[in-house]
C-alpha positions in Angstrom: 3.4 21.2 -25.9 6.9 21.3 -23.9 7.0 17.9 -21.2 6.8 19.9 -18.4 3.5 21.1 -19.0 2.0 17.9 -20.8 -1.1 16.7 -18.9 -2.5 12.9 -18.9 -5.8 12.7 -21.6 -7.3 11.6 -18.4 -6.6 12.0 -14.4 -5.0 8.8 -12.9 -6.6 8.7 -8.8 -5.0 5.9 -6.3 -7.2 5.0 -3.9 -5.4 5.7 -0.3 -6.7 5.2 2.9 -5.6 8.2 4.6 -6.3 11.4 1.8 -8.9 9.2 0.4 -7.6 9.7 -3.6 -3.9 11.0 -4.8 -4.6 12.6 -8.1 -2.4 12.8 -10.6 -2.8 14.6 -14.0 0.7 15.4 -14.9 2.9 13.4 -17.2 6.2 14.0 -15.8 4.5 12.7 -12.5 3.1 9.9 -14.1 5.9 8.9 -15.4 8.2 8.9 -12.8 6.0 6.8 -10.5 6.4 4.0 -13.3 10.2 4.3 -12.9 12.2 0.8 -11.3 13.5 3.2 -8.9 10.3 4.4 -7.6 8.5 1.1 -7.9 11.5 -0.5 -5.5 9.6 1.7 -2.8 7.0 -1.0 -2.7 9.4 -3.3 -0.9 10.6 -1.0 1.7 8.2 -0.7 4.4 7.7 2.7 5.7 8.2 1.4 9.6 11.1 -1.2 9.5 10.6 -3.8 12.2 7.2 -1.9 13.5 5.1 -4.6 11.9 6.3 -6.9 14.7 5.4 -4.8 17.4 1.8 -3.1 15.5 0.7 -6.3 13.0 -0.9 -3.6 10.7 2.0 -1.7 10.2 3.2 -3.4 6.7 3.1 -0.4 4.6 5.4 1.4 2.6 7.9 4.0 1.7 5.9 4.1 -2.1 2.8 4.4 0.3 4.0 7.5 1.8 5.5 9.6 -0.8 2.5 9.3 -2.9 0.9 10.9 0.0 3.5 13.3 0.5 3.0 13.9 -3.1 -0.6 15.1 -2.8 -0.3 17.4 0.2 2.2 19.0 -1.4 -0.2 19.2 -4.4 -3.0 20.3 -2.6 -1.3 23.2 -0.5 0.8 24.6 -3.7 -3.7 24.7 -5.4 -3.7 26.7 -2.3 -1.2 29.0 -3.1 -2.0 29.7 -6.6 -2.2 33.1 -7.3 -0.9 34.7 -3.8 1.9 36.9 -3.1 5.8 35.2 -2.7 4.1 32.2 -4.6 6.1 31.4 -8.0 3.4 29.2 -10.1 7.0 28.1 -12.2 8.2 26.0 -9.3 4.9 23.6 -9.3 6.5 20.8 -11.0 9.7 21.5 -8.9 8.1 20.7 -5.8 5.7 17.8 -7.3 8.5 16.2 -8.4 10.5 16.4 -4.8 7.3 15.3 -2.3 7.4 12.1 -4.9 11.0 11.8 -4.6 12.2 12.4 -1.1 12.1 9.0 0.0 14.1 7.5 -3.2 17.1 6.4 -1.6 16.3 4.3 1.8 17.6 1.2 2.2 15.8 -2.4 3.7 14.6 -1.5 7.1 16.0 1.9 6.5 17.4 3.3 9.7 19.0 0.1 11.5 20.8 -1.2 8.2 22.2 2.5 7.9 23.9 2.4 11.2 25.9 -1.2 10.6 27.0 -0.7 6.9 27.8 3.5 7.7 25.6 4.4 4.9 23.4 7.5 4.2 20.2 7.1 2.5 20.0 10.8 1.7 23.5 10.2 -0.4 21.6 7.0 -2.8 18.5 9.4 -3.1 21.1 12.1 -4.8 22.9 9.3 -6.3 19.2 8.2 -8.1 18.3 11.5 -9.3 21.7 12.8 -10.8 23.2 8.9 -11.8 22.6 6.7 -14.6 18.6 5.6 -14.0 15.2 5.7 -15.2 14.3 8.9 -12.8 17.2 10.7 -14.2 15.7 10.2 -17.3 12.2 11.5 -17.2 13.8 14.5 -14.9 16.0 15.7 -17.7 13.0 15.3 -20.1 11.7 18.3 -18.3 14.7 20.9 -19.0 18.3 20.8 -18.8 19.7 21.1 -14.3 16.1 19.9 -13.6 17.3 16.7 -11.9 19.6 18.9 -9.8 17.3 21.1 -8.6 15.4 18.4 -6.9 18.5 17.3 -5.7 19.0 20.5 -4.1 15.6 21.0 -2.6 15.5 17.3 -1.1 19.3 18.2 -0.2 17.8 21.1 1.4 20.2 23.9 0.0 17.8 24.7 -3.3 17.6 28.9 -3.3 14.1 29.1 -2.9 13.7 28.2 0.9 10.0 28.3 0.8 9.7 25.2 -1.6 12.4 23.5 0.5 10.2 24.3 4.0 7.1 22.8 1.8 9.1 18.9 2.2 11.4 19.7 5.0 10.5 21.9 7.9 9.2 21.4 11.1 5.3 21.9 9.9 5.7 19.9 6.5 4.4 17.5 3.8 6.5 14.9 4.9 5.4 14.9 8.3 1.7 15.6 8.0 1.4 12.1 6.1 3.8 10.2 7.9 2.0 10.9 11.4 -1.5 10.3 9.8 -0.6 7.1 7.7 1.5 5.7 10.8 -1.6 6.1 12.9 -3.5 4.3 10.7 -2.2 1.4 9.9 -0.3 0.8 13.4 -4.2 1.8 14.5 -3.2 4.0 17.3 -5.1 7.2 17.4 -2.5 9.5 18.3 -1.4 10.5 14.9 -4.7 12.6 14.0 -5.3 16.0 13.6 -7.0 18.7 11.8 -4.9 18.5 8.2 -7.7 20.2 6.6 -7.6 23.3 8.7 -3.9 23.5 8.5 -3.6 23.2 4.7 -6.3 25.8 4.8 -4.5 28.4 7.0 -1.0 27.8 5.1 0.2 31.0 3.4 3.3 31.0 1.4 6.2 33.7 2.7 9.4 34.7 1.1 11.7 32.0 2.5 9.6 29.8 4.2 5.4 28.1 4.9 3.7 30.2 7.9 0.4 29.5 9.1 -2.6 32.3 10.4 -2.6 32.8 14.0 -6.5 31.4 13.5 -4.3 28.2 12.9 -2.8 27.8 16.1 -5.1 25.4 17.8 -4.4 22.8 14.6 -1.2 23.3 14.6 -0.8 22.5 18.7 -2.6 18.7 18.2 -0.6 18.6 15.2 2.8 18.7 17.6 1.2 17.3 20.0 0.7 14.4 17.6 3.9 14.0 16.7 4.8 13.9 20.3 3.1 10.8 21.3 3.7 8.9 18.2 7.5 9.0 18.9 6.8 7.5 22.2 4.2 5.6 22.1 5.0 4.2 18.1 8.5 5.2 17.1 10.4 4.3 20.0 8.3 1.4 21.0 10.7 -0.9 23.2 9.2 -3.9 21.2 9.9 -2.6 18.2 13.6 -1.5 19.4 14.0 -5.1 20.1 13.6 -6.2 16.7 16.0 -3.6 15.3 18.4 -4.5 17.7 18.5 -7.9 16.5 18.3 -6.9 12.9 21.8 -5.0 13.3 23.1 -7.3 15.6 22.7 -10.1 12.7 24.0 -7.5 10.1 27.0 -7.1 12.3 27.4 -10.9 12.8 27.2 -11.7 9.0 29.8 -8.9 8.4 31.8 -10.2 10.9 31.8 -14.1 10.0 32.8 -12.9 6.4 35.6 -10.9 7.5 36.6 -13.9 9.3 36.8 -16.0 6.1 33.4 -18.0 7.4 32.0 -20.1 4.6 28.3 -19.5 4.5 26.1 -22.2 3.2 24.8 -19.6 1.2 26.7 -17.1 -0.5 25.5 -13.8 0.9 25.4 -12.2 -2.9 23.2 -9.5 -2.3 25.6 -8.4 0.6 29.4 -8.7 -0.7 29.7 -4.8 -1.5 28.4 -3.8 1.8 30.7 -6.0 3.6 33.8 -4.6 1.8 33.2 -1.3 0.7 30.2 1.3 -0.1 28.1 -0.4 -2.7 27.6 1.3 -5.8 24.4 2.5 -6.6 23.2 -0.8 -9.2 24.0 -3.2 -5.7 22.0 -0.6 -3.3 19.3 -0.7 -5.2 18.9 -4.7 -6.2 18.7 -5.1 -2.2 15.1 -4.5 -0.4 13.6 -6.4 2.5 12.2 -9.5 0.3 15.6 -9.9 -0.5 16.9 -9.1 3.0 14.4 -11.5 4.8 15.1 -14.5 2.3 18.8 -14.1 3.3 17.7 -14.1 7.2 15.4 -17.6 6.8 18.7 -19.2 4.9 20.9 -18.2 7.8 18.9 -20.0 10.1 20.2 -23.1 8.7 23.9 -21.7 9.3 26.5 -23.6 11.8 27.8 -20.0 13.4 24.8 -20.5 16.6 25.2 -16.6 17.1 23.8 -15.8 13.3 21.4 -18.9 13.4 19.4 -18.2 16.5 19.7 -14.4 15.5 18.2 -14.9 12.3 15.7 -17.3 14.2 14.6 -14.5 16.9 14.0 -12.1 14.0 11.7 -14.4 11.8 9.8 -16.3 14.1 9.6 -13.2 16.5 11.5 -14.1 19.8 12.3 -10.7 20.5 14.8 -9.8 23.5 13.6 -8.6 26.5 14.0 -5.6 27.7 14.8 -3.5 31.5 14.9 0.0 32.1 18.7 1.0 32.2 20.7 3.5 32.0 24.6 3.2 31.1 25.4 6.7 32.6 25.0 5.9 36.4 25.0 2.2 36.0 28.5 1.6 34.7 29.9 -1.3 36.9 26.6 -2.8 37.0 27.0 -3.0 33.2 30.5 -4.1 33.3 30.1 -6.9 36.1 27.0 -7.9 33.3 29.5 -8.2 30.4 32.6 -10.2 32.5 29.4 -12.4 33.8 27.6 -13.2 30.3 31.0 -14.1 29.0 30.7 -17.0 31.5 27.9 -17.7 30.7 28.6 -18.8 27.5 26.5 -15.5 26.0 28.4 -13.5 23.3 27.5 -9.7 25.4 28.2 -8.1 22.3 25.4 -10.0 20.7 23.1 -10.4 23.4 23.8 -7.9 25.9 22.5 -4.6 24.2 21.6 -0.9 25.1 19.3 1.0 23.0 18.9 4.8 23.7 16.2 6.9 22.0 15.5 10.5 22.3 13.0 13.2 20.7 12.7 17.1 20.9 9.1 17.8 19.5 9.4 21.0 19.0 12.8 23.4 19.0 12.4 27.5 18.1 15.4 29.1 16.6 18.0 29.9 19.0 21.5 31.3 16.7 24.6 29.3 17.2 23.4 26.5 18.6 24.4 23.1 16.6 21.2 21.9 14.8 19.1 24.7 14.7 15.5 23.9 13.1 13.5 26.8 11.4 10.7 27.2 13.9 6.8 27.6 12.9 5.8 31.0 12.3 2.2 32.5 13.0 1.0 35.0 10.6 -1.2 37.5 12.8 -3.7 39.7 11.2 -1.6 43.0 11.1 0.9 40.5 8.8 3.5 40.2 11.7 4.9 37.1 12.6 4.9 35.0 15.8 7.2 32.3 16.6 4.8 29.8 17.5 5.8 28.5 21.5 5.3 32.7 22.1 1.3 32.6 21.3 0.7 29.1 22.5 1.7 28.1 26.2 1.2 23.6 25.3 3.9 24.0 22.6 6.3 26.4 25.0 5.5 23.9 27.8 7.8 21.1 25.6 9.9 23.5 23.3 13.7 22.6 23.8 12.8 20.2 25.9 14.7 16.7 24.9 13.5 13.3 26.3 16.0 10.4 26.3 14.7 6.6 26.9 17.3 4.2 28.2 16.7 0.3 27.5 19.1 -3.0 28.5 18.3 -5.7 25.7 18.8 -9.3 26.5 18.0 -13.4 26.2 15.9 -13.8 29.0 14.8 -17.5 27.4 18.3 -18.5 27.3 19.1 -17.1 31.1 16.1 -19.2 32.6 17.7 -22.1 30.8 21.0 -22.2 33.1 21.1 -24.1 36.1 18.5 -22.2 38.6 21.7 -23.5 41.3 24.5 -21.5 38.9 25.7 -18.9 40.5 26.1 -16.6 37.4 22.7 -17.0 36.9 21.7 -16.1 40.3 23.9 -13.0 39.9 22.7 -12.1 36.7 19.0 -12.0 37.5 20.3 -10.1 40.6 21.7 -7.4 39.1 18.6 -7.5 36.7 15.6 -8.1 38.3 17.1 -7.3 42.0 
């Protein structure tokens, strides 16, 4: 029997919390959750700093793409057998659900930002370089590894397997918003998966769902709505990634200075100097990451030391509404008067912006363009989803931006309550 089509003597079932079991009866599956590669997803949490803002939220990106994994398994069951559906490209999109998370970083998104990288580059790096995944991918047939590449890449020929992991109704985003919800125990993350799985039908280029759908598909975006805003883009947990960066930037900074740590940041000396390659992106997680952070506590730079202490024994920043548009000199008069205060402002005076669109229909030409839902209706014609339903056309297009004004507020009520920087300071702040 060719790999490919080699099933386990017996069905393997994790136990999850949110799809109850992930089955898995495959042996190219099997074997490619055993890999280093895959296993490293252990000890990246799915939610960066969220766990300091929701103390459940300690689970991870190897979490997640099992799940991921098994809605993709259970819609493709559903497909079996119906027009447009190509039973050949099973494996194909097994294999990506599992894989789509491969290459993210510690604490993903922040440590992206300070060191310039791309975690979408190391996941194509894993799957076509020199590793374990590469391995058990070529097992399957010769190009295999590069066609999940290309549908994680997103530019794989077959747009409906591509729209199974990335589209704006997809795998990825049905278990993220569920698994989020549960373990930062909000309930705004739920909806009605079942139904939706249920109503799925597989067209040429891309997933549509039957206008008897609708209704699940409206809490579903709804869903996604309010856990940007009420989980994603918590302030509290925009504090802590603020400070996370700012301590990345810091440690960057002292070495490019010629600072002699106490302790030699090994783990970090590529992504200081250049683009690490992909050995030294992958021996660094958050273990790693936070062991560094309780040694710099110990340094002599103050800036890095009481960084490092804010992150680890939670002494977040607070945080103001503000907006850096229409409050320029108020911003400016901040920096000159932090700087006399004896407060680094590019350390500790910080504006965090965050903005969502939870729902965009295709509009040609314009920069970004997402692939809208689609409604199947009974005649087989398709709706664009904001024209049938009047809650999703109520938000479509519509972006929200957040603007917040980061700072020490412990180490302002420490000055002098008779210095007049301070008095201006909390002035300008607090009016």
């Amino acid at each position: 029997m060719a790999y490919r089509d080699e099933k386990l003597s017996e069905e393997k079932v994790f136990k999850d919390p949110v799809h109850r079991y992930i089955h898995v009866r495959d042996r190219v599956i099997w074997d490619l959750i055993g890999t280093p590669e895959f296993q490293r997803l252990r000890r990246v949490r799915q939610l960066g700093t969220s766990y300091l803002t929701f103390h459940g939220a300690e689970h991870s990106r190897f979490n997640h793409s099992l799940g991921v994994y098994e809605i993709v398994r259970r819609i493709i069951s559903n497909f079996k057998d119906r027009p447009n559906w190509d039973e050949e490209e099973r494996l194909l999109c097994l294999a990506a659900a599992l894989l789509h998370d491969l290459g993210h970083g510690p604490f993903s998104h922040s440590f992206e930002k300070v060191f310039k990288l791309d975690h979408e580059d190391f996941t194509q790096a894993i799957l076509l370089g020199d590793t374990k995944i590469h391995q058990v991918l070529s097992k399957v047939e010769e190009g295999f590894p590069k066609k999940v590449a290309d549908v994680i890449n997103k530019t794989y020929k077959n747009k409906l397997v591509v729209s199974l992991i990335s589209s704006q109704i997809d795998a990825d985003r049905m278990d993220y918003l569920q698994r989020d919800a549960y373990f930062t125990g909000v309930s705004y993350g739920h909806f009605d998966m079942e139904r939706i799985l249920r109503v799925m039908r597989p067209m040429e280029d891309q997933v549509v769902v039957k206008e008897s759908g609708m209704h699940a598909v409206e809490d579903y975006i709804m869903s996604r709505y309010q856990m940007y805003w009420q989980v994603y883009f918590h302030p509290v947990t925009r504090s802590a990634e603020v400070i996370l960066s700012k301590i990345l930037h810091r440690a960057k900074e002292l070495y490019e200075e010629g600072y002699t740590f106490k302790l030699e940041p090994t783990h970090f000396l590529s992504f200081f100097t250049e683009k690490p390659n992909l050995k030294e992106y992958l021996a660094l997680d958050e273990s790693i990451t936070l062991y560094y952070f309780q040694m710099w506590m110990e340094e002599d730079d103050p800036i890095l030391s009481d960084l490092c202490d804010r992150f680890v024994n939670r002494r977040l920043l607070k945080y103001i509404e503000f907006n850096p548009n229409s409050q320029m000199n108020e911003w400016m008069e901040l920096y000159r008067l932090f700087q006399e205060a004896g407060l680094n402002p590019d350390y500790y005076l910080v504006v965090d912006s965050s903005s969502d669109l939870p729902y965009d229909f295709y509009r040609p030409g314009e920069e970004g363009e997402r692939l809208p839902i689609h409604l199947l209706k009974p005649n087989q014609e398709l709706k664009e989803l904001s024209r049938l339903s009047d809650i999703v056309e109520s938000i479509s297009g519509k972006k929200r931006t957040d603007h917040k004004l980061y700072i020490p507020l412990d180490r302002l009520e420490e000055m002098p309550d008779r210095s007049k920087t301070k008095q201006r300071i909390m002035e300008i702040l607090f009016g």
